[in-house]
C-alpha positions as CSV (number, residue, x, y, z in Angstrom):
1,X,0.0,0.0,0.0
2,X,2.7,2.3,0.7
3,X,4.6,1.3,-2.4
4,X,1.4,2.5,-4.4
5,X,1.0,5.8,-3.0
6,X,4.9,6.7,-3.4
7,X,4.1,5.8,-6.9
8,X,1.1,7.9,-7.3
9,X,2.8,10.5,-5.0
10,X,5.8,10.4,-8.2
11,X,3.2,10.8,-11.1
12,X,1.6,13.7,-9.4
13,X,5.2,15.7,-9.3
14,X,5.8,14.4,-12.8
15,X,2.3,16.0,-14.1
16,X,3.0,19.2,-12.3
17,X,6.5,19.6,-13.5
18,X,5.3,18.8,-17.2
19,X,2.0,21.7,-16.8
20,X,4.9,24.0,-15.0
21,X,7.5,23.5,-18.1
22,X,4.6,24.0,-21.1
23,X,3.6,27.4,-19.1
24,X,7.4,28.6,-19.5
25,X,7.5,27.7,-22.8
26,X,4.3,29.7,-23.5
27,X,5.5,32.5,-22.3
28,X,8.7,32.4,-23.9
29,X,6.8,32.6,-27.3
30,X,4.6,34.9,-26.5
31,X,7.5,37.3,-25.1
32,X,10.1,36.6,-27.7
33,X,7.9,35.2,-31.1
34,X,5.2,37.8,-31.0
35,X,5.9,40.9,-32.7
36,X,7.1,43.6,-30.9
37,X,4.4,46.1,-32.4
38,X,1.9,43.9,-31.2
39,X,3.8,43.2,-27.4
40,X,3.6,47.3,-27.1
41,X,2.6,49.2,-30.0
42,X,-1.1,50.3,-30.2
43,X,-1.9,53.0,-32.6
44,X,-5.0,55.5,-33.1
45,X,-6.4,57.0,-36.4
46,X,-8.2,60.0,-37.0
47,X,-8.6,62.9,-39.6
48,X,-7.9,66.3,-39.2
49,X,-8.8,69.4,-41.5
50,X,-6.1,72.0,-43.0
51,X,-6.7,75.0,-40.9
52,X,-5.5,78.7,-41.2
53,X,-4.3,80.3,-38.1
54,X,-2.3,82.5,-36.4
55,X,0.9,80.4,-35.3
56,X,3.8,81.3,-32.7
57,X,7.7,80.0,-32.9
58,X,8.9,80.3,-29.4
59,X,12.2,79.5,-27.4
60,X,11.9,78.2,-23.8
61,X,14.5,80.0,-20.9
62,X,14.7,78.3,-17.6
63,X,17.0,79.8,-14.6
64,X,16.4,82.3,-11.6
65,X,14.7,85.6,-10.5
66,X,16.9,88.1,-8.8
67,X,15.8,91.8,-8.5
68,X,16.1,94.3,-10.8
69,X,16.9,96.9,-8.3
70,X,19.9,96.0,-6.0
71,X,22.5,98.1,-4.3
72,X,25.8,96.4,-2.7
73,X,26.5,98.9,-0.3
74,X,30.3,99.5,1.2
75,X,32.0,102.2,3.1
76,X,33.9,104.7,0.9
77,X,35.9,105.7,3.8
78,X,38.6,103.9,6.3
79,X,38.0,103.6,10.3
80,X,35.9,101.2,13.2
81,X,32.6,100.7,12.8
82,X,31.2,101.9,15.8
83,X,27.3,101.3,15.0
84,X,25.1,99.1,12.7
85,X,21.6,100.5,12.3
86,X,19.7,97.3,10.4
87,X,19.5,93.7,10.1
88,X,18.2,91.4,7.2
89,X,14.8,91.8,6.5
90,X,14.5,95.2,7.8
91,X,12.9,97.5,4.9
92,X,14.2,100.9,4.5
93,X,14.1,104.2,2.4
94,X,16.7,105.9,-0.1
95,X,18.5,107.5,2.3
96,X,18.2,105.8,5.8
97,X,21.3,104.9,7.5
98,X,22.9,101.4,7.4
99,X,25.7,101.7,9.5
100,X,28.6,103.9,11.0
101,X,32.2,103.8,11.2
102,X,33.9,106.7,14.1
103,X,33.8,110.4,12.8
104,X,36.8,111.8,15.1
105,X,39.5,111.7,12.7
106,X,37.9,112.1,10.2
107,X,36.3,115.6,12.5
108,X,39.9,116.2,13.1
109,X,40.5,116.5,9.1
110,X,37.4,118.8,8.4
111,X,39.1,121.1,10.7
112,X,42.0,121.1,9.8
113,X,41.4,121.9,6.1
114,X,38.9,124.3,7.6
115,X,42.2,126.3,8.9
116,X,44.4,126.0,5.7
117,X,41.6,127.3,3.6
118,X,41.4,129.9,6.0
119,X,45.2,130.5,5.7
120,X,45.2,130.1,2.1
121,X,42.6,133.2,1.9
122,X,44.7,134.9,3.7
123,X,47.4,135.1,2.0
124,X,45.5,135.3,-1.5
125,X,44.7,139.0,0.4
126,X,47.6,140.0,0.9
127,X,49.4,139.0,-2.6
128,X,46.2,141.1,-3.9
129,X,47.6,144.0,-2.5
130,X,51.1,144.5,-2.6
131,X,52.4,141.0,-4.4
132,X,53.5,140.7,-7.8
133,X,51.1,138.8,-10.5
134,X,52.9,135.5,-10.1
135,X,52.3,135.7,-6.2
136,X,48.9,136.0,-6.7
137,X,48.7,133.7,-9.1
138,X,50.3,131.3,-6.7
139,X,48.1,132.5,-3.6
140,X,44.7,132.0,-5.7
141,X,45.8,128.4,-6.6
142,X,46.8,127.7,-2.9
143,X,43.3,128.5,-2.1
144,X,41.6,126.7,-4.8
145,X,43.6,123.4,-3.2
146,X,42.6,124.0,0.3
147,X,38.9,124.3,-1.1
148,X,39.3,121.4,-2.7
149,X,40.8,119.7,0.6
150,X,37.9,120.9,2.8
151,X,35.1,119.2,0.2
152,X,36.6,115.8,0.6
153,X,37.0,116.4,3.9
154,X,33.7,116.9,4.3
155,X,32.5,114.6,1.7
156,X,34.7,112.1,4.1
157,X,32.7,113.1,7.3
158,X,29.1,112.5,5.7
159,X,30.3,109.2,4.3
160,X,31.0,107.6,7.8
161,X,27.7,107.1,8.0
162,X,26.7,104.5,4.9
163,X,23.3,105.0,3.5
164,X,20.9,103.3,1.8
165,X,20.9,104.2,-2.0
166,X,17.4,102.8,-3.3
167,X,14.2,101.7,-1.5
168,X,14.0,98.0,-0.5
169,X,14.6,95.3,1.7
170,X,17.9,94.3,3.5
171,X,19.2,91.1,1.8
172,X,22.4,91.0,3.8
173,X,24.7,92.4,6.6
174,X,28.1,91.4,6.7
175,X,29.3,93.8,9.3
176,X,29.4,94.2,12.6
177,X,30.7,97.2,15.5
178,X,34.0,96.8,15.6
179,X,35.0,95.5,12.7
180,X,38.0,97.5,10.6
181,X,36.8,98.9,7.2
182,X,38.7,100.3,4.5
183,X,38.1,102.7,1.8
184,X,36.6,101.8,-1.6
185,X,38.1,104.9,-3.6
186,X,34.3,105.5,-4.1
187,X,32.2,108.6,-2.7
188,X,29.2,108.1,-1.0
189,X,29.9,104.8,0.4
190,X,30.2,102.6,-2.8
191,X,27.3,101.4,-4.3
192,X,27.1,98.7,-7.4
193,X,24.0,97.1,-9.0
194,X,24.9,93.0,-8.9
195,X,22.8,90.2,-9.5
196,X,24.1,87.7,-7.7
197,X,23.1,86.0,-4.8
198,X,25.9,86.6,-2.4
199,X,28.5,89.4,-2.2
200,X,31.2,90.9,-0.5
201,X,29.2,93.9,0.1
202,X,29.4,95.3,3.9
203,X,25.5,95.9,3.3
204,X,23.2,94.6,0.4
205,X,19.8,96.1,0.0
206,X,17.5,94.8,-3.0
207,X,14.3,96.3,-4.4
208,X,11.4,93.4,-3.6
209,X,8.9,94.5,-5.9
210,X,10.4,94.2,-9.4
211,X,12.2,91.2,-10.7
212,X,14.2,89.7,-13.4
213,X,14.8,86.6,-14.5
214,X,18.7,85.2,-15.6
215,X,18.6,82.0,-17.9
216,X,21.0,81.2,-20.9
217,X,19.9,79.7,-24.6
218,X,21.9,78.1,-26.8
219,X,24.0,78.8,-30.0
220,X,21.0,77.4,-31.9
221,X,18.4,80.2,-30.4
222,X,20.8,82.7,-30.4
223,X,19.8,84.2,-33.6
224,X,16.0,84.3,-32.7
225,X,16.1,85.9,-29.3
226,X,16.6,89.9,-29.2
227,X,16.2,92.6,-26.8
228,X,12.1,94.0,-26.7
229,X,10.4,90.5,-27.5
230,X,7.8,89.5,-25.1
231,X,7.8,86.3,-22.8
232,X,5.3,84.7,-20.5
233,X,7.2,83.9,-17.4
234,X,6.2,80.9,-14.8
235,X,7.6,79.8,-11.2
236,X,6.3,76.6,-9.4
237,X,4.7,78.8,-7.2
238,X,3.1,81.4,-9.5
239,X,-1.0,80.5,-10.8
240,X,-1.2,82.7,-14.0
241,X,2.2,83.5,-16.2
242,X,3.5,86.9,-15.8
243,X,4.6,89.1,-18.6
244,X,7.8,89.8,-19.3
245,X,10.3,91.7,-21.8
246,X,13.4,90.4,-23.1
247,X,15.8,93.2,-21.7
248,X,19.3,91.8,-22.6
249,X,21.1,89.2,-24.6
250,X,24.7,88.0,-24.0
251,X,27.1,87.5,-27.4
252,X,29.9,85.6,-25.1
253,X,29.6,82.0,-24.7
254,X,30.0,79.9,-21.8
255,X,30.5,75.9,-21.5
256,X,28.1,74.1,-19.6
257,X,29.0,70.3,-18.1
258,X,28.2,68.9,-20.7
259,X,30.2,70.9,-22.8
260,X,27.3,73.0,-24.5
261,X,27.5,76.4,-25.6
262,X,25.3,78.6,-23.9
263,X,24.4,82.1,-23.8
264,X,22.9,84.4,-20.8
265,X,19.6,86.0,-21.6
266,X,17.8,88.7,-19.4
267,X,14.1,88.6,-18.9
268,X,12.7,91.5,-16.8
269,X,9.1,91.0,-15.5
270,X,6.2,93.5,-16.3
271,X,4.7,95.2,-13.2
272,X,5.3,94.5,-9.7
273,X,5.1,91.2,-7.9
274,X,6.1,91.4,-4.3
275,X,5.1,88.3,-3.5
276,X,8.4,86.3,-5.3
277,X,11.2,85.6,-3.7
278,X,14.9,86.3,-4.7
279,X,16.7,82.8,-6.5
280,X,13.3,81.6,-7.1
281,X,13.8,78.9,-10.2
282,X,11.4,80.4,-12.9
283,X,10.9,79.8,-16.5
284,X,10.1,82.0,-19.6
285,X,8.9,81.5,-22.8
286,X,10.0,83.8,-25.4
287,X,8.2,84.6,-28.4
288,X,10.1,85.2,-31.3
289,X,7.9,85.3,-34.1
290,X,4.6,85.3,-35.0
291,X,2.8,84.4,-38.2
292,X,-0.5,85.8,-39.4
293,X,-2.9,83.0,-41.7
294,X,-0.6,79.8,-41.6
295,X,-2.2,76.8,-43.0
296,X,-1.1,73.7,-41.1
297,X,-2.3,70.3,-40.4
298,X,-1.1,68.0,-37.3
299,X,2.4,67.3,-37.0
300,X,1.9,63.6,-36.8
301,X,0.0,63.8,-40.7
302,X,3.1,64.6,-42.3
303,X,5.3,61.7,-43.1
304,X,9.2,61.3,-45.3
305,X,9.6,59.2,-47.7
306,X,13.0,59.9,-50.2
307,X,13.3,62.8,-48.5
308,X,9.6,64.0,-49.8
309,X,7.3,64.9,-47.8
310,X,3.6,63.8,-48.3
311,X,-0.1,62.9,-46.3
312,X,-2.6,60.9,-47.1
313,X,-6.2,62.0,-48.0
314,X,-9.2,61.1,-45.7
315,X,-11.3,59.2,-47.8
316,X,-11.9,55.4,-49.2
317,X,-9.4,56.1,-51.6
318,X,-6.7,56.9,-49.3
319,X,-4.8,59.5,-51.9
320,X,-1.0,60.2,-50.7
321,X,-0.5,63.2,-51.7
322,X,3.2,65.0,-52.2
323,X,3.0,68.3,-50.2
324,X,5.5,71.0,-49.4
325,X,6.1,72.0,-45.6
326,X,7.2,74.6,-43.8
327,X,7.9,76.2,-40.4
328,X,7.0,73.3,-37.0
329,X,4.8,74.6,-34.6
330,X,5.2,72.0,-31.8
331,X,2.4,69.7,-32.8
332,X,1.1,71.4,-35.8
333,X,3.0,71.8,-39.1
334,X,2.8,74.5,-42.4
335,X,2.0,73.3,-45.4
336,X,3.0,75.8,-48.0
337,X,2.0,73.9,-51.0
338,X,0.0,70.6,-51.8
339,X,-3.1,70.9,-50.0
340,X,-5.8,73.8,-49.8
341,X,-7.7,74.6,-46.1
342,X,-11.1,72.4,-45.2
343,X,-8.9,69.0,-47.0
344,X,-8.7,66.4,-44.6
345,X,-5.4,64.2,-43.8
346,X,-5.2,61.2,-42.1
347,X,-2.9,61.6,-39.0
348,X,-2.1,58.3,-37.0
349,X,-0.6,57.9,-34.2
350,X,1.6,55.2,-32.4
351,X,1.7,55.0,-28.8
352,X,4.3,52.6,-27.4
353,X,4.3,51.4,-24.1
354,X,6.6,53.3,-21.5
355,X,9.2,51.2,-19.1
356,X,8.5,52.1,-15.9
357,X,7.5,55.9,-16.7
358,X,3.8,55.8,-15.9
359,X,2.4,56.6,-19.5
360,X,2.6,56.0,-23.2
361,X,4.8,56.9,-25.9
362,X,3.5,58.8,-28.9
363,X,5.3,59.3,-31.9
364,X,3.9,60.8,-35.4
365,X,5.6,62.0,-37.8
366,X,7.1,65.6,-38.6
367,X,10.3,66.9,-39.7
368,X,12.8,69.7,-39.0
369,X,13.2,68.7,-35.1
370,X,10.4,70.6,-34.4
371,X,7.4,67.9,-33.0
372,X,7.5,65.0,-35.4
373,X,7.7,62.8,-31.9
374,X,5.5,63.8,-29.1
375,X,6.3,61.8,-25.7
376,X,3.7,61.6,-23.5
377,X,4.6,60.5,-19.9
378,X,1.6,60.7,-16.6
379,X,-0.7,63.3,-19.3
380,X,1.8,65.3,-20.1
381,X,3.9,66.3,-23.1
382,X,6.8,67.3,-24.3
383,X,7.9,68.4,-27.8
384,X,8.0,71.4,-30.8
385,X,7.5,75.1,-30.7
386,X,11.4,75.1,-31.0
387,X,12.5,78.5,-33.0
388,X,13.5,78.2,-36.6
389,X,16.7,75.8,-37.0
390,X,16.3,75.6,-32.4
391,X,14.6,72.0,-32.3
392,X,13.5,72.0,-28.7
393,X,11.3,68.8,-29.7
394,X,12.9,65.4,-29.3
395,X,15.4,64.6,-31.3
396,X,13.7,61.4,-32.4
397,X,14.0,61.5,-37.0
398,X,11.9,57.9,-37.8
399,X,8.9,59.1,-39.5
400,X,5.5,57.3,-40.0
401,X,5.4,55.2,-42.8
């Protein structure tokens, strides 16, 4: 009896190992022998008119706000500082004091140019009376000196006390009493517009209410960004865009890590926005041309074949039809010759599975970098309205066929 059921007990294993080995063979063909646009390729087809419109080229900027008002404050003049009137975050007026540095020498040297001008008058007196031209030639430009003396003297006296040169907030205080200052060489306590976010200014003070923001472009954008053009400009934090101007664009180069030319582009922001923050990330984009009337048709429509481009007709018939294209507006594409507005194309697109993403791939057609792939990853997008010869789309080139 127990003989038989370690026998039966043998055939069971047997049955399950033979069921176990036909499931991984299964799988195997289905994984290696089925085609791969069938594993995770699934396509849609739809048709789409030839439509005149207004169309946009734009260029994308991404980098940092920083005010457009911002005073690096330092003393112009030499001694202790023997008072320190703010601290960061303080708000203050064009003209309130910062700090203080002792005034007694520098009390000392008022008065004692006080007495040579003084002196110097003097003596211009008395060569006026009885002295020959030359001596009062000399005597009149002894006094100019000593004038001259007492106005820095006193220009000295006023600049122990640093000031605040514009209206804003204080960003930073890097002194304290006690500490030794020099002199700058700069009247007034020395004052510089920066935009970066650190100094080596004894007191910074920036203007909280008007911004700027500092990206770079490359060498292929370079040509279609210029000073004036209008940008929409976006923060994580911000709800609506904000209008903005290009104010500047840089001609020097610099290497990124990757060893990328890029160029530095100013964006100053319409208006005032107090409520942004100073090395905010933000991004702009710029609009660097517009067309009026463009006829287009979806990106995805147009396809390459010998290096002619061509759609195919909605319709039983299925006409392909040579066409001539144009600019890329992200998804949508100018046709300049070939079709007429109202004719419908078919436009199909292929959505492959992602790996791990969270969302489908979607690629079309398209040519000139410009949209011919759209990714889509989790409902979003990414792809086109790169500037002429820019290509900010993906740089995927396998059309439809």
């Amino acid at each position: 009896m127990a003989a038989e059921k370690k026998k039966r007990k043998k055939w069971l294993i047997a049955v399950i190992a033979l069921v176990v080995v036909a499931g991984l063979a299964a799988g195997a063909w289905f994984f290696f022998l089925k085609p791969p646009d069938a594993q995770a390729m699934r396509q849609r087809t739809f048709t789409a008119a030839a439509e005149k419109g207004d169309q946009t080229l734009t260029v994308s900027v991404s980098g940092a706000l920083s005010p457009k008002n911002r005073a690096d404050l330092n003393f112009s003049v030499s001694g202790e500082v023997n008072k320190v009137y703010v601290k960061v975050g303080d708000v203050v007026k064009k003209g309130d004091k910062l700090a203080r540095v002792g005034s007694s020498d520098l009390e000392n040297a008022v008065e004692l140019a006080e007495a040579n001008l003084k002196a110097a008058k003097a003596d211009y007196t008395e060569a006026k009376s009885s002295g020959t031209s030359a001596s009062k030639t000399a005597a009149s430009a002894r006094v100019d000196s000593a004038q001259a003396s007492l106005d820095k003297a006193e220009e000295n006296l006023e600049n122990a006390t640093l000031k605040a040169t514009i209206a804003g907030t204080v960003a930073e205080v890097n002194v304290e009493v006690g500490d030794q200052v020099g002199s700058s060489g700069s009247g007034g306590g020395s004052s510089s517009m920066g935009s970066t976010s650190t100094s080596t200014a004894q007191v910074v003070v920036i203007a909280t209410s008007e911004w700027k923001l500092e990206g770079t472009i490359t060498a292929a954008d370079l040509a279609s960004v210029s000073a004036g053009q209008t940008a929409q400009v976006t923060t994580d934090s911000s709800d609506e865009p904000m209008a903005g101007t290009v104010a500047s664009v840089g001609i020097v180069a610099t290497s990124s890590s990757d060893g990328t030319a890029t160029f530095p582009v100013v964006v100053e922001l319409d208006g005032e926005h107090p409520e942004l923050f100073s090395g905010t990330n933000a991004d702009a984009v710029i609009t660097v041309a517009e067309y009026k009337d463009v006829l287009t048709v979806p990106t995805a429509a147009v396809t390459t074949v010998n290096g002619t481009s061509q759609v195919t007709l909605a319709g039983d018939a299925g006409e392909v039809r040579e066409v001539t294209v144009g600019r890329v507006f992200g998804n949508a594409t100018e046709i300049t010759s070939g079709l007429e507005e109202g004719e419908e194309v078919v436009v199909t697109q292929i959505f492959g599975e992602s790996s791990g993403e969270g969302g489908p791939v979607m690629m079309g057609g398209g040519m000139f970098g410009g949209g011919g792939v759209v990714v889509e990853r989790g409902g979003g997008s990414r792809g086109g309205g790169g500037a002429p010869g820019g290509g900010n789309g993906p740089q995927f080139s396998e059309p439809n066929r």
